[in-house]
N, C-alpha and C positions, 0 to 999 in steps of 0.2 A: 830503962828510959825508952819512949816509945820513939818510932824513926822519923825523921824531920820530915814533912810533907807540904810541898806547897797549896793552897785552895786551889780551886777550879778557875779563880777568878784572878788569882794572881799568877800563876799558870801561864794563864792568857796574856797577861801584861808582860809577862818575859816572852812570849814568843813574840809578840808585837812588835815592841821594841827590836828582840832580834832579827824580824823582819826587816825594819826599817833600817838597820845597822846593813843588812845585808847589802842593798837595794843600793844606798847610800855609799856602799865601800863600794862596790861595784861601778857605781858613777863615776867616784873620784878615781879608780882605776883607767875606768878606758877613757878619760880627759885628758889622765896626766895631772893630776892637780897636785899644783905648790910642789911645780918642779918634778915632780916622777916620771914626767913622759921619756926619759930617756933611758928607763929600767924596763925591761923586759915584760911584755903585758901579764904574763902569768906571774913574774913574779910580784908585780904590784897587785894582781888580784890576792893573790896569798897575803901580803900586806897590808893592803886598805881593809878588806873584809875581815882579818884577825884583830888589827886595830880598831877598827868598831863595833864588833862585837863584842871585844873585852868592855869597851868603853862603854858598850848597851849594858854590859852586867853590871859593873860599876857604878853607872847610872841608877840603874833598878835598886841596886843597894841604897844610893841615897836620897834615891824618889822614897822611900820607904819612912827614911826620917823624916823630909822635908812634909811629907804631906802629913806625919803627926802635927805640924803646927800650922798647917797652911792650906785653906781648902780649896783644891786643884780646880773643881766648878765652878768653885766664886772667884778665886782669884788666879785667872791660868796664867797670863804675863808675870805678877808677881811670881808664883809657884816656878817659874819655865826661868825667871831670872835666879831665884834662889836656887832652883838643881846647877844652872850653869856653873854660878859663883862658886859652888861647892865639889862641883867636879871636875874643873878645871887645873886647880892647881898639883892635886895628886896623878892626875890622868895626864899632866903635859911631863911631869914625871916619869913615868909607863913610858910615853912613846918616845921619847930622850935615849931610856935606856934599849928599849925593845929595837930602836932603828937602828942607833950603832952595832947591836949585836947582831940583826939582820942583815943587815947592806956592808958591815964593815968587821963584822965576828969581833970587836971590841967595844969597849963603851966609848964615847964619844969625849970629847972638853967640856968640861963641866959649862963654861965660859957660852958652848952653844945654847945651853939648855933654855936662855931667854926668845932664842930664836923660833922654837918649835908654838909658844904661846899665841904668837896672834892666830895661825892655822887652828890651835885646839878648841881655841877660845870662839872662834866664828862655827867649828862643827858640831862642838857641842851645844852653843845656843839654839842652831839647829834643829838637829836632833833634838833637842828638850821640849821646844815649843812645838815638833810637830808631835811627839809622843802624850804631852800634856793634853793636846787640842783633840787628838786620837781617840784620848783616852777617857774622857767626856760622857758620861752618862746622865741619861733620865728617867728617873721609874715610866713603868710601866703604869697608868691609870687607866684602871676600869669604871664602867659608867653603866649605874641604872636607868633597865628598860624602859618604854615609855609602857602606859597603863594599858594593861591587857596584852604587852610584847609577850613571847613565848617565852617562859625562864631561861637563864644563862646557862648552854651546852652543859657545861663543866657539872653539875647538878647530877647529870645522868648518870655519871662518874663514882656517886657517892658506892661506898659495899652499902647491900641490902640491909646492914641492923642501921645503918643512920639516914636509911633515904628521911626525907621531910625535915632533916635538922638544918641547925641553923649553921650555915658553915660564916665560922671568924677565922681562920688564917689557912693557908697553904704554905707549908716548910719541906724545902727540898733535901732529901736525905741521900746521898749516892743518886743512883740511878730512880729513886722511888720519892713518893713525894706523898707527906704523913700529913692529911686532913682534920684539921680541929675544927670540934664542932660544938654545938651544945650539950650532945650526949656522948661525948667522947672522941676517939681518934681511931685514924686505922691507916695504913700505906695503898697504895695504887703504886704500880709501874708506870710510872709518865715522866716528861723531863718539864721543866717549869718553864721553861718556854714556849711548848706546847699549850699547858695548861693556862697562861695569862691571854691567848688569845682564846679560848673557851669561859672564861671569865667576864668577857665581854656582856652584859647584862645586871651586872654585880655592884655595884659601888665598892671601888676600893682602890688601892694600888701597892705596887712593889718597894716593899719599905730597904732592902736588902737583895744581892743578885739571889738570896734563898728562899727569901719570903713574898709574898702576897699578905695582904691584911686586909678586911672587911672594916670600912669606913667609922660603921656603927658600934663595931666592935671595940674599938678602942674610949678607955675610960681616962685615962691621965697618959701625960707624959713625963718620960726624966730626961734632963738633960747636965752632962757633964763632962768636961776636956772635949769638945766640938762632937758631940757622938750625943744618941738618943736612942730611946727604948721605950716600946708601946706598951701600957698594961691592956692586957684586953680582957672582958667582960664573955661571960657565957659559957667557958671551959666547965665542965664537973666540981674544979678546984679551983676557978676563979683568979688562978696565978699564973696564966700565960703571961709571956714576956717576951714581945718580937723586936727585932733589935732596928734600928732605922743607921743605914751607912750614910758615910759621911758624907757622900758623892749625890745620894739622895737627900739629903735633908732640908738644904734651900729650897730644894725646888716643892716638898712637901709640907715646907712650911708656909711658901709661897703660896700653894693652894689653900694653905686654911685648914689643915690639920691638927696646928697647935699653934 
């Protein structure tokens, strides 16, 4: 079985989050909040900051669900109420037991445990709606030159057996980013981020944090469980298939894409 790896992209959403968890514990540390100011400043940063970053992981776990049903760009208040609702009641669990074992090396009266809820339930709505709003993407859209502009940088880029083709997608592979063309494919070292601003002249835009797609390129769409995939026209084989994220899709729909 191969080793579990997160994307580049999700990656980034756990550090973000974690960030924000850090920032935030650190806050509620040197306020003193809901009562702490009279615990020792280091040991409430050991505290607040273990406490929400568990809470970031937690979270991340169930952003992971909630956005199978719910799409975070279109609906970020819905999205940001449904993580809260959903991590609230396991996560005020967590800090119930985590605190009496911290502050008190025992668990606590069961009887407290309603007490810890209004605190979890306001940091977590928080936290959710600022990571939801954070987290907020919109393709990248490239736009064809005016008549007679100098062709689009990224052109130059092409390996020698395809200068003059017709370039339909850019797909980011590791470090290296695999050009489809009319007459085929080949890799370049470049990161895709680099490359969409070299693109600039192009009709197209970022279907995917992996992909780029040429406008004209694309022949139909499929769409199915809130997710979409381009077929595009011009490959050797006629059977590319760029995939369109779910973070992007309103807004490429909204342009008139499909």
């Amino acid at each position: 079985m191969p080793p579990f790896r997160l994307s580049k992209g999700k990656a980034r959403d756990v550090l973000r989050g974690l960030i924000v968890a850090v920032v935030a514990g650190a806050f509620l540390a040197f306020s003193g909040a809901f009562g702490s100011g009279g615990t020792p400043l280091g040991q409430r940063l050991v505290y607040w900051i273990a406490m929400l970053m568990l809470g970031g992981l937690w979270g991340h776990a169930c952003g992971a669900l909630v956005t199978r049903f719910i799409d975070p760009d279109a609906r970020p208040w819905l999205t940001a109420a449904m993580l809260t609702g959903v991590i609230t009641g396991p996560l005020t669990l967590g800090v119930w037991a985590a605190t009496g074992l911290f502050f008190y090396q025992r668990l606590l009266p069961i009887a407290v445990l309603i007490n810890f809820l209004p605190a979890v339930l306001l940091i977590t709505a928080v936290l959710s709606a600022l990571n939801v709003f954070l987290g907020r993407e919109r393709p990248v859209e490239t736009h064809a030159g005016a008549p007679g502009a100098a062709p689009a940088r990224f052109l130059e880029r092409l390996p020698i057996k395809l200068r003059g083709a017709r370039l339909i997608a850019v797909q980011a592979e590791d470090h290296y980013l695999r050009l489809h063309t009319d007459r085929g494919s080949d890799l370049i070292l470049m990161r895709l981020a680099d490359a969409l601003a070299e693109l600039e002249g192009l009709e197209g835009a970022q279907t995917h944090r992996s992909w780029w797609v040429a406008r004209d390129a694309v022949v139909s769409v499929a769409r199915g469980d809130g997710r979409a995939a381009l077929t595009l026209d011009g490959g050797p084989d006629n059977e590319l298939v760029a995939p369109v994220s779910r973070r992007y899709a309103k807004a490429l729909r909204d342009a008139g894409w499909w």
